[in-house]
Backbone as CSV, one residue per row, in Angstrom:
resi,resn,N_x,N_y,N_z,CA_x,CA_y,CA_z,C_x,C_y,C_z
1,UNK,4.733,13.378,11.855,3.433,13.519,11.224,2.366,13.204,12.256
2,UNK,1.701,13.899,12.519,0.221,13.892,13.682,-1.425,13.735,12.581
3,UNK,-1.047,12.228,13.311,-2.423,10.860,12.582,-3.300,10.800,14.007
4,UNK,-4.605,11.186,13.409,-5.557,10.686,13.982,-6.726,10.556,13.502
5,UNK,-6.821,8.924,13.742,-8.484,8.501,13.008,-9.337,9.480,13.669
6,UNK,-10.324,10.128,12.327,-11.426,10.522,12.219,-12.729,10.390,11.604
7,UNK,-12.175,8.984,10.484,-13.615,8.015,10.294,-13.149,6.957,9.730
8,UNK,-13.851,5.850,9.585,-13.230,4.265,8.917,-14.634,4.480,7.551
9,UNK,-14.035,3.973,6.882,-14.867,3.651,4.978,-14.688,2.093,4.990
10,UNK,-15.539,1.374,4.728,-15.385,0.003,4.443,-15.682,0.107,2.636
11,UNK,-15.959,0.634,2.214,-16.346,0.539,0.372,-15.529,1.281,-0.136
12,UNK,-15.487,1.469,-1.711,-15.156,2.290,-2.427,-16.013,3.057,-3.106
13,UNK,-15.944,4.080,-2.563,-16.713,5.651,-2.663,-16.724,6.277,-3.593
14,UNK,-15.640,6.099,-4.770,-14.869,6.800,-5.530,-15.854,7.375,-6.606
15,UNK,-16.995,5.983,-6.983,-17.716,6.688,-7.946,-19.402,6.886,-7.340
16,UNK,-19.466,7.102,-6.713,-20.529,7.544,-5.735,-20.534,9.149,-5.440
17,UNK,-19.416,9.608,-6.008,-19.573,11.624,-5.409,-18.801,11.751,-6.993
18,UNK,-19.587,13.238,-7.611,-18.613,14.021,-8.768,-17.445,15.339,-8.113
19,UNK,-16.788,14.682,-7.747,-16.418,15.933,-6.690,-14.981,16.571,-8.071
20,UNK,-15.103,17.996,-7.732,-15.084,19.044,-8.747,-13.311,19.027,-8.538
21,UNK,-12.421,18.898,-9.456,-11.043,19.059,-9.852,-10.522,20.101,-9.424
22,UNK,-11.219,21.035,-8.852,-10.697,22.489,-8.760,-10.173,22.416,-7.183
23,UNK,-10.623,21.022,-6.774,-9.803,21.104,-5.223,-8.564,20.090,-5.014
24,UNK,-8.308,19.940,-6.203,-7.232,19.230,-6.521,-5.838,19.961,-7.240
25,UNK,-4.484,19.920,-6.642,-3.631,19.871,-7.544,-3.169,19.044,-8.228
26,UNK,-3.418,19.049,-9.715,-2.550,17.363,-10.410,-1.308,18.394,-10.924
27,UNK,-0.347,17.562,-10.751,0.939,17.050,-11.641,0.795,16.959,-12.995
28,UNK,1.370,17.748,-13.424,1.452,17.097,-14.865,2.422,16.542,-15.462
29,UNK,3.473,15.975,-14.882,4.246,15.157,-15.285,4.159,14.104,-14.746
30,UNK,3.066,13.713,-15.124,2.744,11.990,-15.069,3.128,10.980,-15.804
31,UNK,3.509,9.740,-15.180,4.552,8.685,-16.082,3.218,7.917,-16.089
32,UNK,2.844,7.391,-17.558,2.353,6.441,-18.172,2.369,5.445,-18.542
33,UNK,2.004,4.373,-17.469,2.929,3.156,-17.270,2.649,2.383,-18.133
34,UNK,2.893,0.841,-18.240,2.347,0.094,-19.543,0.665,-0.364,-19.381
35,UNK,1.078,-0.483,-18.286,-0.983,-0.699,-17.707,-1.686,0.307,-18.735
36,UNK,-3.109,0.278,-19.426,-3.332,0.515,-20.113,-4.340,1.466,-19.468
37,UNK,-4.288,2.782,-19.485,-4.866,3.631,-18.937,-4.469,4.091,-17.519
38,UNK,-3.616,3.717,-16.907,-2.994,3.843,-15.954,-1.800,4.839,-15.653
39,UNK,-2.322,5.763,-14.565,-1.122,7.119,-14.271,-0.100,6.494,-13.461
40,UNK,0.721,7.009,-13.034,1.646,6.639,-12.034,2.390,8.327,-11.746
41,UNK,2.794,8.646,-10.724,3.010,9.503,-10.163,4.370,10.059,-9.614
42,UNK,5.342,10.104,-10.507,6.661,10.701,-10.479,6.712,11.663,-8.881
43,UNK,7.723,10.925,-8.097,8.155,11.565,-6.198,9.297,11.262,-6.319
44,UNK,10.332,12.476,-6.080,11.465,12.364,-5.814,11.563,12.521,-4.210
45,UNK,12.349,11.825,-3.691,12.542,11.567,-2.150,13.712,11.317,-1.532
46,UNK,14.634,12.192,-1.126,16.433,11.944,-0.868,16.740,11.421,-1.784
47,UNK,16.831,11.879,-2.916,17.502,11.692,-4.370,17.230,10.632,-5.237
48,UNK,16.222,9.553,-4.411,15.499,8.712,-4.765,14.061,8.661,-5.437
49,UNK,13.739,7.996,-6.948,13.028,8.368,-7.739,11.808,7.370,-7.758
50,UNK,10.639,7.851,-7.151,9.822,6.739,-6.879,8.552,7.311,-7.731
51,UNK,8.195,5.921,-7.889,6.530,6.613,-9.094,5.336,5.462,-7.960
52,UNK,4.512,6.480,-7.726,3.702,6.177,-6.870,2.124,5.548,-7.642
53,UNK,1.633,4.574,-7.793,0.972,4.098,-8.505,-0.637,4.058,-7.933
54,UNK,-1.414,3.914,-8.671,-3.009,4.173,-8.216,-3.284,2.596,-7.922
55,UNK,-2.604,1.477,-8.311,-2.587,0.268,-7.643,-2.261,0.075,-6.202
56,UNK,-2.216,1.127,-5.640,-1.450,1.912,-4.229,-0.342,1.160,-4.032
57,UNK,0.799,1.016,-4.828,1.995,0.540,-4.506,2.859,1.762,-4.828
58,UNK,4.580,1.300,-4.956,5.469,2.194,-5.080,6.365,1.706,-5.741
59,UNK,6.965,2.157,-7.031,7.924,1.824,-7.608,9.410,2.946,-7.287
60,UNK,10.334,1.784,-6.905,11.530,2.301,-5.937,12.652,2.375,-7.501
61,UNK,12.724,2.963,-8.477,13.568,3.002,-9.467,14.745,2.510,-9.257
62,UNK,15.763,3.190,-8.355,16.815,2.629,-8.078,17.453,1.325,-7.812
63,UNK,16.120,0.428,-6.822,16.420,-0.309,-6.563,15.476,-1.365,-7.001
64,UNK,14.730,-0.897,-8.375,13.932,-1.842,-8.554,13.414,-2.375,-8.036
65,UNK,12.439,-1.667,-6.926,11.637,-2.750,-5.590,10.351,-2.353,-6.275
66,UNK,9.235,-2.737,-6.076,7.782,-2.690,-5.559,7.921,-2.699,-4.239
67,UNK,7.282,-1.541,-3.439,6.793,-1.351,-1.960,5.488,-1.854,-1.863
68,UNK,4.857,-3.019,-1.324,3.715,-2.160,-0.889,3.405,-3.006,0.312
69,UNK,2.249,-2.317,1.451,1.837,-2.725,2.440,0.429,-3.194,2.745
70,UNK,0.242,-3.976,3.373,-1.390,-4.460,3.712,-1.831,-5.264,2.998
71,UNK,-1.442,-6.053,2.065,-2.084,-6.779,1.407,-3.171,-7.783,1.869
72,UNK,-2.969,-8.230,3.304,-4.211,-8.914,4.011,-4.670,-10.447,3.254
73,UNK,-3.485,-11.247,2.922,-4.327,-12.122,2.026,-4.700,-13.277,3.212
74,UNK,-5.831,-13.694,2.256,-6.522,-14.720,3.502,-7.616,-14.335,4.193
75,UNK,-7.860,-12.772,4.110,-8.880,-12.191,4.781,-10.397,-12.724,4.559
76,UNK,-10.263,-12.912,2.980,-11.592,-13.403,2.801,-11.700,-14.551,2.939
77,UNK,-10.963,-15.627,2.837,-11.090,-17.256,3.780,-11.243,-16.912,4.725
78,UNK,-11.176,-15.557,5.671,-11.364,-15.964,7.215,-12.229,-15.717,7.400
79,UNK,-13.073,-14.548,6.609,-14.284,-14.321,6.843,-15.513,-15.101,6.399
80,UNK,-15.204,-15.979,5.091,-15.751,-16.984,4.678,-15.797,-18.023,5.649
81,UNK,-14.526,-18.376,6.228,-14.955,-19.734,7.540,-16.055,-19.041,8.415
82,UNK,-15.817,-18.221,8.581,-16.719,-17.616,9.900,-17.847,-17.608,9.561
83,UNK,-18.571,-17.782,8.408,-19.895,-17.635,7.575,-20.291,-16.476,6.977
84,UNK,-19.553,-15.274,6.741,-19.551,-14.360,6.276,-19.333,-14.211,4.599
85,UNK,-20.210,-13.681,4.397,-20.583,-14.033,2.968,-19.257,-12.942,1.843
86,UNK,-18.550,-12.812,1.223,-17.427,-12.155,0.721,-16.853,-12.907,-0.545
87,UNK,-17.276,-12.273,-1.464,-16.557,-12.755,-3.333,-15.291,-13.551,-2.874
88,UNK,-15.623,-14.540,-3.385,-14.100,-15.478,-3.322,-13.167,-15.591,-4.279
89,UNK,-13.544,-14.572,-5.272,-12.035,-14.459,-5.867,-11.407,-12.892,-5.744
90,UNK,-11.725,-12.372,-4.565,-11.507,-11.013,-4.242,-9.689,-11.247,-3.855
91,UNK,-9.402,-12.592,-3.258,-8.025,-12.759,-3.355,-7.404,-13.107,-4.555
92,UNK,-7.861,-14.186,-5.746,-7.018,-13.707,-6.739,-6.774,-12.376,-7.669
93,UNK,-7.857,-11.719,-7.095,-7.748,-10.418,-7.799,-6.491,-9.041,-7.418
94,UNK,-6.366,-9.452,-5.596,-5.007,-9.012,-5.518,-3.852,-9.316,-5.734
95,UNK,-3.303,-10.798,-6.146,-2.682,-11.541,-6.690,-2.323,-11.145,-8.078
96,UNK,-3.911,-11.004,-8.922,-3.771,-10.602,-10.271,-2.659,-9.305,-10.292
97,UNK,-3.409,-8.327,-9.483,-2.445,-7.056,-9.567,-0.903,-6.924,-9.540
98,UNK,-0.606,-7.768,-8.634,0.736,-8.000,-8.306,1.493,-8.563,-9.483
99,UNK,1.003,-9.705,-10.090,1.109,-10.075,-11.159,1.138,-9.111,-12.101
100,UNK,0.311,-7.980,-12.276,0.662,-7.095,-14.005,1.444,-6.294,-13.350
101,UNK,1.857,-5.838,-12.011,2.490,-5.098,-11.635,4.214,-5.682,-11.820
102,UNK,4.293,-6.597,-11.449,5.971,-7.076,-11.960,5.923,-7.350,-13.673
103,UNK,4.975,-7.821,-14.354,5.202,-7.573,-15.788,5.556,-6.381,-16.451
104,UNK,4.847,-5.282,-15.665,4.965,-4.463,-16.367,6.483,-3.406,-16.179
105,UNK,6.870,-3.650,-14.655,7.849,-2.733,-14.181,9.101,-3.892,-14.209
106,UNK,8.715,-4.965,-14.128,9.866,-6.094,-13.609,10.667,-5.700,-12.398
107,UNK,10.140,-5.803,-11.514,11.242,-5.365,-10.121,11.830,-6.686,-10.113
108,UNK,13.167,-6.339,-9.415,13.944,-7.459,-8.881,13.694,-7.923,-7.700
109,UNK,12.861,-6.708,-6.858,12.454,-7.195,-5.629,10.712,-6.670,-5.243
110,UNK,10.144,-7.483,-4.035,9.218,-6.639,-3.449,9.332,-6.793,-2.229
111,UNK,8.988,-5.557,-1.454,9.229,-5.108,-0.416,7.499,-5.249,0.301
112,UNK,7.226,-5.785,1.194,5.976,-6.274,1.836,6.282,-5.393,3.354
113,UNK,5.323,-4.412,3.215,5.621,-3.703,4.529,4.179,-4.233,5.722
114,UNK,4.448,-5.642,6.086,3.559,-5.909,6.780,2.209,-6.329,6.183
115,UNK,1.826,-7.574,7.353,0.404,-7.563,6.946,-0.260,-8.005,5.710
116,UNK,0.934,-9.419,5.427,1.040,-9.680,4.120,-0.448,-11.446,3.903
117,UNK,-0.039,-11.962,4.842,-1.489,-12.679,5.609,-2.082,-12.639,6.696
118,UNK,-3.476,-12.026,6.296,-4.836,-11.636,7.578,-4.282,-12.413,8.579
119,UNK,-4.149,-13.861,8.800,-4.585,-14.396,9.988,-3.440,-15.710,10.357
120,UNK,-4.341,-16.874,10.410,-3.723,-18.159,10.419,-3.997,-18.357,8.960
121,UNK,-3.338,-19.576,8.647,-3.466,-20.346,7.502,-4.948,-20.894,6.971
122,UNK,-5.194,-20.726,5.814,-6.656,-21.407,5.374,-6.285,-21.538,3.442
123,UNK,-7.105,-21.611,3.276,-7.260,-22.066,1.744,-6.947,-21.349,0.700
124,UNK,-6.179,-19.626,1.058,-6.083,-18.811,0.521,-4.783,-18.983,0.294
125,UNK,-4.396,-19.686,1.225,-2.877,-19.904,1.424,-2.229,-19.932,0.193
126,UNK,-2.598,-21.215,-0.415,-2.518,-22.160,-1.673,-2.307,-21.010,-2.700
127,UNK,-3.588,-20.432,-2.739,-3.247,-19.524,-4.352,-1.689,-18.702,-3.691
128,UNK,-1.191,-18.069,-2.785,-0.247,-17.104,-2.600,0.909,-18.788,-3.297
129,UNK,0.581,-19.534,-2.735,1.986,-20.505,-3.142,1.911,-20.602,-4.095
130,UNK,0.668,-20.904,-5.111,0.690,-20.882,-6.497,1.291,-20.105,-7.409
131,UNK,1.092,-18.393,-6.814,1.321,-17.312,-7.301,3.105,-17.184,-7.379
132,UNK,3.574,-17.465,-6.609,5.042,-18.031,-5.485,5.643,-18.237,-6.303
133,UNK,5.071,-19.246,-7.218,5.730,-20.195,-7.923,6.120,-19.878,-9.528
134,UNK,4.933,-18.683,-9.411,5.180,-17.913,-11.215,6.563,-16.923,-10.797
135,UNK,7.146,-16.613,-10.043,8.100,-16.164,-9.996,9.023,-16.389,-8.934
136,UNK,9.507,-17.393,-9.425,10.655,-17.793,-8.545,12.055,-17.091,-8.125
137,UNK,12.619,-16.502,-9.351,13.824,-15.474,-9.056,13.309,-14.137,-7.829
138,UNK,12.328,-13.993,-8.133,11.709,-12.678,-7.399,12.113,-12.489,-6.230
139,UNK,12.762,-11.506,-5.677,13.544,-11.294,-4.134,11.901,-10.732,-3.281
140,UNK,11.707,-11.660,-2.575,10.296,-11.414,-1.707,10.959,-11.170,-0.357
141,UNK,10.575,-9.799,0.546,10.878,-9.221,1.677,9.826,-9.456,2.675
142,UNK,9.731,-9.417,3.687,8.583,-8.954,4.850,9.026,-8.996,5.595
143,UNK,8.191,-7.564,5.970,8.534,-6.765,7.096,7.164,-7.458,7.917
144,UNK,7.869,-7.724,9.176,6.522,-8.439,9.683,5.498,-7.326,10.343
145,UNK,4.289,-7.819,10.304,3.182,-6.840,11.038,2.536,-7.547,11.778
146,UNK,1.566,-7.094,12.513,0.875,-7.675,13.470,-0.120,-8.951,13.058
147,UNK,-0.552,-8.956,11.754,-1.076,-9.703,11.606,-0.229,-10.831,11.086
148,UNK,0.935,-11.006,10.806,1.464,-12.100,10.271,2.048,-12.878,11.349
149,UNK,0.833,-13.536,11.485,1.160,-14.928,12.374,1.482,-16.233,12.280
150,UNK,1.607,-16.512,10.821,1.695,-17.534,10.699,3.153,-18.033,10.486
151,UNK,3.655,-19.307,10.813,4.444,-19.677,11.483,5.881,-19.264,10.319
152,UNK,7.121,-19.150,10.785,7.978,-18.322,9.879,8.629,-19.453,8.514
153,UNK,8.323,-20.947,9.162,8.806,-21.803,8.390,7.665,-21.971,6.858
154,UNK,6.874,-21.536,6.860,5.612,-21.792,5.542,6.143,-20.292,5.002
155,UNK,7.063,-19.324,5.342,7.873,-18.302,4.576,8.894,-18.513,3.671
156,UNK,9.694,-19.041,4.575,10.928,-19.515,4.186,11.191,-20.696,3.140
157,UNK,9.888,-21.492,3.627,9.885,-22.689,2.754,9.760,-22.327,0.817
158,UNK,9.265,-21.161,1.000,9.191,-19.896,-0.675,10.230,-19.042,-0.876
159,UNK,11.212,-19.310,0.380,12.193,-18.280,0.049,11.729,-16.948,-0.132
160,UNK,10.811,-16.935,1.086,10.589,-15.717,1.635,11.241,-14.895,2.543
161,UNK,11.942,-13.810,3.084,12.956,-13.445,3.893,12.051,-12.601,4.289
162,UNK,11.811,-12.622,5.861,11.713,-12.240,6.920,12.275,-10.680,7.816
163,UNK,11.784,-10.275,8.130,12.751,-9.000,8.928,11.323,-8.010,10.060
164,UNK,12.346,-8.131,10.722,11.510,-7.342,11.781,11.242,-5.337,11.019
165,UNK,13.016,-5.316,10.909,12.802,-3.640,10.475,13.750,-4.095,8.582
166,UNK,14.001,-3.516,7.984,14.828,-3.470,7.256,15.593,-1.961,6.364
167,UNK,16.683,-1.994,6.432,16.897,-0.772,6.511,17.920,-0.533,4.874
168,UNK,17.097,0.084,3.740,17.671,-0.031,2.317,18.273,1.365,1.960
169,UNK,19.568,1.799,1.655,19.637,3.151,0.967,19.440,4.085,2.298
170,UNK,18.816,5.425,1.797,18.105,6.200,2.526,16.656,5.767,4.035
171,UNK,16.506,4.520,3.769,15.037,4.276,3.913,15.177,3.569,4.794
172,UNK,13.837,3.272,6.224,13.942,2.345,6.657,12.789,1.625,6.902
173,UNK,12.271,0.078,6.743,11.287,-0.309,5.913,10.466,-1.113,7.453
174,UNK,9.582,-0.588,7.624,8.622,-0.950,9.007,6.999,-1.474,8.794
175,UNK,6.830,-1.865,9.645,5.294,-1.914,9.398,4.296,-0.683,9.929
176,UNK,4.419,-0.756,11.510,3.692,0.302,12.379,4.773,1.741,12.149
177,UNK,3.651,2.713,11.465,4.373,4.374,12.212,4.852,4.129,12.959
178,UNK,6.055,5.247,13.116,6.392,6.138,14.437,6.378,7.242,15.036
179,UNK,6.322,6.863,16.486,5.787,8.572,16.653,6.749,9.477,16.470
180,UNK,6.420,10.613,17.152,7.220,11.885,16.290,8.819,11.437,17.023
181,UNK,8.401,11.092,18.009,9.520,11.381,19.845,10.723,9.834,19.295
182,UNK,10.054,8.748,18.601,10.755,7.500,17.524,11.145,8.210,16.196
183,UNK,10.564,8.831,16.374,11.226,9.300,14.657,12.429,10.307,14.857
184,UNK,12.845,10.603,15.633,13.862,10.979,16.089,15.093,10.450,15.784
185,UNK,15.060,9.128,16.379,16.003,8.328,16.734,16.315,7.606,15.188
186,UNK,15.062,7.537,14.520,15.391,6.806,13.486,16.589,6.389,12.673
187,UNK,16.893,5.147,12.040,18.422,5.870,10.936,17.568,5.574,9.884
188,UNK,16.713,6.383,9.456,16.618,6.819,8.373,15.204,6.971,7.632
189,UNK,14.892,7.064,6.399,13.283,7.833,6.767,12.520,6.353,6.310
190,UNK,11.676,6.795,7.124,10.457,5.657,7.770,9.754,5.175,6.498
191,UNK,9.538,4.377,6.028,8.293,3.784,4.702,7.582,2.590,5.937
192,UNK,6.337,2.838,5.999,5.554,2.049,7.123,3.899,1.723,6.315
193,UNK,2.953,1.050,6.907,1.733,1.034,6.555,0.930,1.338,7.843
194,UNK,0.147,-0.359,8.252,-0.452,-0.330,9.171,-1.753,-0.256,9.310
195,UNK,-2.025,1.659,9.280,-3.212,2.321,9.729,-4.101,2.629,8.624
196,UNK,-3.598,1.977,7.345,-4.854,1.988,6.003,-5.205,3.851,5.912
197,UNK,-4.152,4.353,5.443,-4.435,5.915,5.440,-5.542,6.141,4.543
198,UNK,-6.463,7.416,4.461,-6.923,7.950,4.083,-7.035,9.457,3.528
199,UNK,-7.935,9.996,2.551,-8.137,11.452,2.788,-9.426,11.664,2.469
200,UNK,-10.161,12.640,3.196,-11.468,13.044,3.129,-11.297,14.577,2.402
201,UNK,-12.350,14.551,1.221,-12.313,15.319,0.667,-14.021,15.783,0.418
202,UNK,-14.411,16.920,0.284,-15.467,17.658,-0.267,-15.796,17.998,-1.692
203,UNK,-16.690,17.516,-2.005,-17.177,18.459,-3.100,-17.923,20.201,-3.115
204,UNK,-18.275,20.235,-4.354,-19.033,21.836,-4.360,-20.217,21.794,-3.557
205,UNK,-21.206,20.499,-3.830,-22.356,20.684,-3.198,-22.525,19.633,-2.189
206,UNK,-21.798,19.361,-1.456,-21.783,18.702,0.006,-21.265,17.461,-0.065
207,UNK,-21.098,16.769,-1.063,-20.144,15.753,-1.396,-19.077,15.293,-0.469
208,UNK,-18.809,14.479,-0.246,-17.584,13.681,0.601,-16.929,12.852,0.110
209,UNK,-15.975,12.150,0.205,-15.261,10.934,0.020,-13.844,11.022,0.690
210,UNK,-13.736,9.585,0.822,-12.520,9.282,1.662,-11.834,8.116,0.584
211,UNK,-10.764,8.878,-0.105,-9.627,8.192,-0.879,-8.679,6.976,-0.381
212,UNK,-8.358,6.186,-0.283,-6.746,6.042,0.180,-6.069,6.961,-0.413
213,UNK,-4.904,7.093,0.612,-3.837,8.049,-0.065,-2.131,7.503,0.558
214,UNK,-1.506,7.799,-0.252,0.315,7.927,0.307,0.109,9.384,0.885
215,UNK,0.805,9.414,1.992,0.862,10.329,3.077,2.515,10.842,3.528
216,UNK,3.018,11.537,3.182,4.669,11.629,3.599,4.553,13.041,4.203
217,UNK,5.528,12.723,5.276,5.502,13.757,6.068,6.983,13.772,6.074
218,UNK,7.830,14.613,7.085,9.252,15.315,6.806,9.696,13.899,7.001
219,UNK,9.462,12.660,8.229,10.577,11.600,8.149,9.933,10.086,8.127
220,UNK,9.014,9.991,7.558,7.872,8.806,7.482,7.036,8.804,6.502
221,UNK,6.727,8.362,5.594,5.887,7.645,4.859,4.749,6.787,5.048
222,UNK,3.608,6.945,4.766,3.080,5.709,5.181,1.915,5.680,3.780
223,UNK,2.009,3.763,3.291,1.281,3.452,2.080,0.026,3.297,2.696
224,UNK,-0.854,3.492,1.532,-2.224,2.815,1.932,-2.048,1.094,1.260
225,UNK,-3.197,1.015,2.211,-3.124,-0.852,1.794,-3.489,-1.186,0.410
226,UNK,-2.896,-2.713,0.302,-2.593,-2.532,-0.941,-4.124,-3.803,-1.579
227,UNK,-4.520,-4.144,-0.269,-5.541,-5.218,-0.186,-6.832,-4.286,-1.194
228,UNK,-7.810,-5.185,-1.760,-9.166,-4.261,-1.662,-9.906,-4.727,-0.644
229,UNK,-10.052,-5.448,0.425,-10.641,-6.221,1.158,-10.214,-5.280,2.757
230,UNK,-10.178,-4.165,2.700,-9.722,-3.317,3.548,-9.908,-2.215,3.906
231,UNK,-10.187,-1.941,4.688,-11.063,-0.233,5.507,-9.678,0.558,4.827
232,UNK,-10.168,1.669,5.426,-9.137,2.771,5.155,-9.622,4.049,6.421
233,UNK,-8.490,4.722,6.650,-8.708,5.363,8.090,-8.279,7.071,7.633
234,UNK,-9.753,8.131,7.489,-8.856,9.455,7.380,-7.932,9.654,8.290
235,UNK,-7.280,10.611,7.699,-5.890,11.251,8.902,-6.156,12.357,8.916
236,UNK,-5.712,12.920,9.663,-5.465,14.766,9.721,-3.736,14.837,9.200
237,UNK,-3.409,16.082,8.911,-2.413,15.923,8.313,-1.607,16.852,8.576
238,UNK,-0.481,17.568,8.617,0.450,18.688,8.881,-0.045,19.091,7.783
239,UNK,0.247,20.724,7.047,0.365,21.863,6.383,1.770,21.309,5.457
240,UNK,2.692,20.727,6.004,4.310,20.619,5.462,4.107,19.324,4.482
241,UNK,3.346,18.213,5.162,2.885,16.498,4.813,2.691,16.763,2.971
242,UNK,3.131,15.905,2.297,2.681,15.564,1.179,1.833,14.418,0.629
243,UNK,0.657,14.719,0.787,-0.515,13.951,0.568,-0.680,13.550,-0.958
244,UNK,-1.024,12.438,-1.368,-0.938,11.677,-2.743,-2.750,11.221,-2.873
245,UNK,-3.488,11.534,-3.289,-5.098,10.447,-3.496,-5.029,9.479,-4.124
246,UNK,-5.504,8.357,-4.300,-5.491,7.263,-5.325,-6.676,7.262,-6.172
247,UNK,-7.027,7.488,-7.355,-8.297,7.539,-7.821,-8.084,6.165,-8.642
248,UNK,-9.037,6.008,-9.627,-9.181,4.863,-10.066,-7.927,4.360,-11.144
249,UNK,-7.370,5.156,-11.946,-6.683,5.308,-12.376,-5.161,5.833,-12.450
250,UNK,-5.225,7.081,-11.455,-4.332,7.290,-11.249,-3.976,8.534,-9.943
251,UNK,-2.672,8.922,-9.884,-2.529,9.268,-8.335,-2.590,10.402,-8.638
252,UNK,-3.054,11.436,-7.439,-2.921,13.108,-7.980,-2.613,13.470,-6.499
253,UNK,-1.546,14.905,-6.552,-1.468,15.662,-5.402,-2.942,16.313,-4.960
254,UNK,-2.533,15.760,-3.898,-3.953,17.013,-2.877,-3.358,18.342,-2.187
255,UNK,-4.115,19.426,-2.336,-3.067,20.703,-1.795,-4.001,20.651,-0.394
């Protein structure tokens, strides 16, 4: 898949343009999850049945996982130490999600593709341990990313499990893409984050917006972040790529 940033969005745009349905393909076999008004987006993928959610996560049926990547927690304690002014409950609000998201699907596991805390340790910490603690059986994964620096023992100490790559089924679970010349070699197809995907889209009368989107191309995947506290990066995309938008509610194919 051939990614290259062509603009960064720091907001959500979504209701700022009426941009016209007619440049959209939806699905109409949309699964209606228990979330109350909420689409979710039926993808079959090497025989594997995943419903792609407008919470920008991924429900892995088979294996009962939640995927998702970027969550960034801590971001806003870091920007708050720094004196930067940012809603301070913008982190329990991703927390919250996560939370109706295992009520409602009950995974046995979640799969953290990176990038699960912004920085070093600060005060944000606490609520993730709090949160930790409402579900204890919960099989918690991470895949480490660049930003998870903080030390591996404040993981483990939650019975958090660790992994550089991890490799489930069909799938193999990363943080950073790979390039085309790595994807080669791969054993098996790529689910990655990272680069906070995007899609830029037009309206009728000059309208723009830049979505997050799930992005799959023939041997890689890549989620958008799952943070709201997080840019998002258009891509350019192959002709072959299967592009997903996230709207407020729910996910729709882009042709």
């Amino acid at each position: 898949m051939g990614l290259k940033p062509i603009a960064i969005f720091f907001c959500d745009l979504t209701s700022a343009f009426n941009i016209q349905h007619s440049i959209f393909v939806i699905k109409t076999n949309s699964y209606f999850c228990p979330m109350a008004s909420v689409t979710a987006l039926p993808f079959e993928l090497l025989s594997q049945n995943l419903l792609l959610l407008p919470q920008k996560a991924i429900y892995w049926q088979q294996e009962k996982a939640l995927i998702v990547a970027d969550v960034h927690l801590g971001k806003v304690g870091h920007f708050r130490k720094a004196g930067i002014a940012v809603p301070r409950d913008m982190e329990q609000n991703d927390l919250a999600v996560l939370s109706d998201l295992i009520d409602d699907y009950k995974p046995e596991k979640i799969l953290f593709l990176g990038d699960l805390f912004h920085s070093d340790k600060n005060a944000d910490w606490d609520w993730f341990v709090l949160w930790r603690k409402q579900f204890p059986k919960l099989q918690l994964m991470l895949i480490r990313g660049n930003h998870d620096i903080i030390h591996d023992s404040n993981y483990t100490d939650l019975n958090v499990s660790l992994h550089d790559e991890l490799a489930i089924g069909p799938f193999l679970m990363l943080h950073h893409p790979l390039t085309e010349i790595s994807l080669q070699n791969a054993e098996g197809y790529v689910f990655c984050g990272h680069i906070h995907p995007g899609i830029s889209l037009k309206g009728k009368a000059r309208q723009s917006v830049t979505l997050p989107c799930f992005a799959f191309g023939k041997k890689q995947a890549i989620l958008p972040s799952f943070g709201k506290f997080t840019g998002r990066v258009a891509i350019r995309n192959q002709q072959t790529d299967h592009i997903f938008a996230v709207l407020q509610n729910k996910v729709i194919a882009v042709s």
